[in-house]
FILO-671883 format. One record per residue (C-alpha): residue in one letter; x, y, z. Coordinates in pm, 1 decimal. Example, Ala and Ser with C-alpha at 12.3 -4.5 7.8 and 13.67 -1.06 7.14 Angstrom:
REM FILO-671883
[node "a",[1230.0,-450.0,780.0]]
[node "s",[1367.0,-106.0,714.0]]
END
This chain:
REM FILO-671883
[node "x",[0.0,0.0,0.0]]
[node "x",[274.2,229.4,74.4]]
[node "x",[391.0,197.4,-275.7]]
[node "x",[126.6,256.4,-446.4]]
[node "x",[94.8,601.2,-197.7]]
[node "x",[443.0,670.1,-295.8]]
[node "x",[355.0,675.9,-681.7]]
[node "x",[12.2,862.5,-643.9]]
[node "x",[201.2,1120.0,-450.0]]
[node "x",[544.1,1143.2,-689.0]]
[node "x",[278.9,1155.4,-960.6]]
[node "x",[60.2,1403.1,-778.8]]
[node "x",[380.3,1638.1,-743.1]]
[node "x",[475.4,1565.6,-1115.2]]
[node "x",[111.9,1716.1,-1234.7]]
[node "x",[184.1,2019.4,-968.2]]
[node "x",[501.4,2090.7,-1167.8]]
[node "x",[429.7,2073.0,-1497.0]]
[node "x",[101.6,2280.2,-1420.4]]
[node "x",[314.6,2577.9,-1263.6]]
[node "x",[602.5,2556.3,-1508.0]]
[node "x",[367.9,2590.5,-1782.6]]
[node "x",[170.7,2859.0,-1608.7]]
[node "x",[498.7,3068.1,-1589.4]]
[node "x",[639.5,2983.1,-1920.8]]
[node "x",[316.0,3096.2,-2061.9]]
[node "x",[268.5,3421.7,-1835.1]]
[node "x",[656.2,3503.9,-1937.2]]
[node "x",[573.9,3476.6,-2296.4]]
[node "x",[200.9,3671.8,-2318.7]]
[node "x",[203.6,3841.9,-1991.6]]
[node "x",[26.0,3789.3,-1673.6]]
[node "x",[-266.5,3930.8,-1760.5]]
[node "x",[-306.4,3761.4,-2085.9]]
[node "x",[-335.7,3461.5,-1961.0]]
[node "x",[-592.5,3239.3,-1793.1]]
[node "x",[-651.9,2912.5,-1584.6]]
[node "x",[-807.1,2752.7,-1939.8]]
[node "x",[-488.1,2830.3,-2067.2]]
[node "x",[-288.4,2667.9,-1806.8]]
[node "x",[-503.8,2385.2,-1827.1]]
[node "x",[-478.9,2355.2,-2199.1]]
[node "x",[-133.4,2363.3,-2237.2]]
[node "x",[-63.5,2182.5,-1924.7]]
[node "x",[-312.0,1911.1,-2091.0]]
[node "x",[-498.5,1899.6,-1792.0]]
[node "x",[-841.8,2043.8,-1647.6]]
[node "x",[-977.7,2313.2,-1512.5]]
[node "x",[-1037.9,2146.2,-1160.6]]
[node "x",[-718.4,1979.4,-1177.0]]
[node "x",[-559.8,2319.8,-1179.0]]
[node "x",[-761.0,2410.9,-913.2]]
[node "x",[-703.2,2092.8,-717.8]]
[node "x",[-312.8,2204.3,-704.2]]
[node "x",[-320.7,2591.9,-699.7]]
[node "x",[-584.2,2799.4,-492.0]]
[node "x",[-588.4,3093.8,-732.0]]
[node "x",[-429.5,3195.5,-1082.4]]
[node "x",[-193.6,3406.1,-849.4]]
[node "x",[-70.8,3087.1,-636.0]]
[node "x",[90.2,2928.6,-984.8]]
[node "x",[398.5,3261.6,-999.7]]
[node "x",[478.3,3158.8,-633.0]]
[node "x",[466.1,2773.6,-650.7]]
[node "x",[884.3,2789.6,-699.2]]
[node "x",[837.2,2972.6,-290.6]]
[node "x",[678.0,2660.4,-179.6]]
[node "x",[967.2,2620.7,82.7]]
[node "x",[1039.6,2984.8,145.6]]
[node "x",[862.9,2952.1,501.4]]
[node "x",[959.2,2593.3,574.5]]
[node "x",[1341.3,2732.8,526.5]]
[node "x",[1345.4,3013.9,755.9]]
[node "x",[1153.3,2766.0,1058.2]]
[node "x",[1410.6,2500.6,955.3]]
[node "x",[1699.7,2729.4,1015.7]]
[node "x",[1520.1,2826.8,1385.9]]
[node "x",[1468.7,2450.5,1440.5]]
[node "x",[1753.4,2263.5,1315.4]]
[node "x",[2051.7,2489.9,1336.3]]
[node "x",[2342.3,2407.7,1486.2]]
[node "x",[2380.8,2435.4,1889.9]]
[node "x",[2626.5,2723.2,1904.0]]
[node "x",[2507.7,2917.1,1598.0]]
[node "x",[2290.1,3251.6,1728.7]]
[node "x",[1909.3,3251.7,1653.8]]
[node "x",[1948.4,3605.1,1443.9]]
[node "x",[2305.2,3521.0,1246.7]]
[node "x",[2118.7,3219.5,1141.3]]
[node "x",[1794.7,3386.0,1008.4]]
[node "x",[2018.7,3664.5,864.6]]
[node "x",[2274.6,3397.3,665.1]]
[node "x",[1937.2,3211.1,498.5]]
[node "x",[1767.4,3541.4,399.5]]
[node "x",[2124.0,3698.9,223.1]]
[node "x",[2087.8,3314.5,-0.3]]
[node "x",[1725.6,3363.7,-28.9]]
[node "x",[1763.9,3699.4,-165.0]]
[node "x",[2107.4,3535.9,-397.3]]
[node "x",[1809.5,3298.1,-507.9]]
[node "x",[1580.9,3574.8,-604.8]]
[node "x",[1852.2,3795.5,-817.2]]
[node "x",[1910.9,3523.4,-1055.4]]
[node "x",[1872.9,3543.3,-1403.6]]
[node "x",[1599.2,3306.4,-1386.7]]
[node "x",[1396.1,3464.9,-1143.3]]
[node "x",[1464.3,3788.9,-1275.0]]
[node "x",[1206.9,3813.9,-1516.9]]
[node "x",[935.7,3690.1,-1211.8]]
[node "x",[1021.9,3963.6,-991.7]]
[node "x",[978.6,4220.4,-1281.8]]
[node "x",[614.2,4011.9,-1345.7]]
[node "x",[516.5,4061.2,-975.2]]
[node "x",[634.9,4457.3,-964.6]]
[node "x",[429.2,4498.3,-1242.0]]
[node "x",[105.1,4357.8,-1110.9]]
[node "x",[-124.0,4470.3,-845.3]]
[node "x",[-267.1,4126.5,-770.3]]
[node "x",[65.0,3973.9,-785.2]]
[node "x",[180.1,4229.1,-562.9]]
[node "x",[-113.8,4211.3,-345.9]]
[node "x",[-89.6,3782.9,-311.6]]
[node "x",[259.3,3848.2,-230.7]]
[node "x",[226.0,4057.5,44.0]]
[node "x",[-46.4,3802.9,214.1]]
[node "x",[234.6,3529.4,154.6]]
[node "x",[467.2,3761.2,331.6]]
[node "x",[197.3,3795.4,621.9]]
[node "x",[186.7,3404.2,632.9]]
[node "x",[525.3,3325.1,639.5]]
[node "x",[591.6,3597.9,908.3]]
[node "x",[318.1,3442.8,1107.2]]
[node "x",[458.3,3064.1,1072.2]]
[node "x",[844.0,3192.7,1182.9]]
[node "x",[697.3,3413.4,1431.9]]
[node "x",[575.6,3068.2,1583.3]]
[node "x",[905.3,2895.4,1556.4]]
[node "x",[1090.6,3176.4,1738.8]]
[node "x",[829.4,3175.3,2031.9]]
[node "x",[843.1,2808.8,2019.5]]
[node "x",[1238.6,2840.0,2068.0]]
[node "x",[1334.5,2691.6,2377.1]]
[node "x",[1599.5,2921.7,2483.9]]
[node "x",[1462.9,3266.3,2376.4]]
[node "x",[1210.7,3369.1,2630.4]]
[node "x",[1058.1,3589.5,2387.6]]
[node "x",[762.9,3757.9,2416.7]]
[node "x",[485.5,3662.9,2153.9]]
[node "x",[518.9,4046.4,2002.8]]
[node "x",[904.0,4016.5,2006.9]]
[node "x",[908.0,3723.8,1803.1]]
[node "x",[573.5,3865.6,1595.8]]
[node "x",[807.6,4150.7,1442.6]]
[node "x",[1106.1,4009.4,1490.2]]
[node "x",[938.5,3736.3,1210.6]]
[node "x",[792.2,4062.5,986.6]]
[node "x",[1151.0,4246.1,1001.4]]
[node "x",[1302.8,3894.6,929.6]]
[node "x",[1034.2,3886.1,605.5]]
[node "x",[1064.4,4239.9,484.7]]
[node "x",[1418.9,4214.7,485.6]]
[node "x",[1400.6,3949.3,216.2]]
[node "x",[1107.8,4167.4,12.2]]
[node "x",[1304.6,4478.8,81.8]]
[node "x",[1646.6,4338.3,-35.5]]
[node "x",[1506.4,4199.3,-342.3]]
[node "x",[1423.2,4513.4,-484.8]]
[node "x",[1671.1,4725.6,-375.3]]
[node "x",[1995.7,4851.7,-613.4]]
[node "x",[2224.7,4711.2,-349.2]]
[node "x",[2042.8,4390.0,-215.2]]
[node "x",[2280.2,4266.0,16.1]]
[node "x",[2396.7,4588.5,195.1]]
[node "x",[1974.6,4593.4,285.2]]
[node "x",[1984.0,4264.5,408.0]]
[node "x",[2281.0,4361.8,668.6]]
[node "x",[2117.7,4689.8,748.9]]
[node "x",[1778.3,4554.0,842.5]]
[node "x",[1947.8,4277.3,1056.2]]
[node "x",[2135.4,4463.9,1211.7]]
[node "x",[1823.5,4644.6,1323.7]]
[node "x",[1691.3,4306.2,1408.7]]
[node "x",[1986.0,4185.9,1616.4]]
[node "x",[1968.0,4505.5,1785.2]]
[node "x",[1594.2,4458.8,1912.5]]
[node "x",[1655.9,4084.2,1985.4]]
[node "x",[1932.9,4164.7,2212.8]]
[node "x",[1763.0,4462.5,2362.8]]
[node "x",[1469.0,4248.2,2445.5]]
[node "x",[1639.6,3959.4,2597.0]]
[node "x",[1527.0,3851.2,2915.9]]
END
């Protein structure tokens, strides 16, 4: 039984995948806009409701490369090593995250998003989600002794930084200057 799970999921993740890369090629070649979830579907070879069944909104297939963005940052809170500081941490996986973004490949995405209000506008929930789900790992951090607001916008500096950095003319000179902002609240805040 387990096997047969194994396939339905590899092929379930498969379909995912060739949905989104086909939604981007396509949006990349006609524009955002100019294309629509019948599209997708057509070109995917798939249906409607099976594009639906993977994506909760036309916006959701631009960010289905981010799938991990939030399970990153709470991996780096869980499972970094003993001696490495909570904020150093968060601050090394945003400056790769932001590396990531600046690519040529996701180049042309970032100018897609800046140049769409609903883009935009799912984006900045995502951004509200992820901040939530970190803000929960770093109150969940056994040695912090946080409060819940400390790690709240500790989680939303943490998250802008990223956003901020990846538009900015000198991305990685944001990325220190908002953490350093960051380590200076975590350490002013410390129990």
């Amino acid at each position: 039984m387990s096997e047969l799970t194994g396939r339905r999921e590899r092929k379930k993740a498969a379909t995912r995948q060739k949905i989104a890369d086909t939604a981007l090629r396509l949006f990349l070649e006609r524009g955002y806009d100019a294309v629509g979830i019948r599209d997708v579907a057509a070109e995917a070879d798939v249906a409607v409701t099976t594009v639906f069944a993977h994506f909760t909104a036309k916006e959701a297939l631009v960010f289905a490369r981010d799938q991990d963005f939030e399970q990153r940052l709470t991996r780096v809170v869980t499972e970094r090593a003993p001696h490495e500081p909570l904020i150093a941490a968060l601050h090394r996986e945003v400056q790769t995250l932001v590396r990531h973004c600046l690519t040529a490949d996701s180049a042309p995405i970032r100018r897609m998003i800046e140049g769409s209000p609903a883009l935009q506008a799912f984006e900045e929930s995502l951004c509200l989600r992820y901040a939530q789900t970190l803000a929960e790992a770093l109150a969940a951090e056994p040695n912090s002794h946080r409060s819940t607001t400390v790690c709240r916008a500790t989680a939303r500096f943490t998250i802008d930084a990223y956003a901020l950095a990846c538009r900015a003319d000198d991305p990685g000179a944001t990325v220190d200057e908002v953490f350093r902002m960051i380590e200076a609240a975590w350490e002013v805040t410390a129990p």
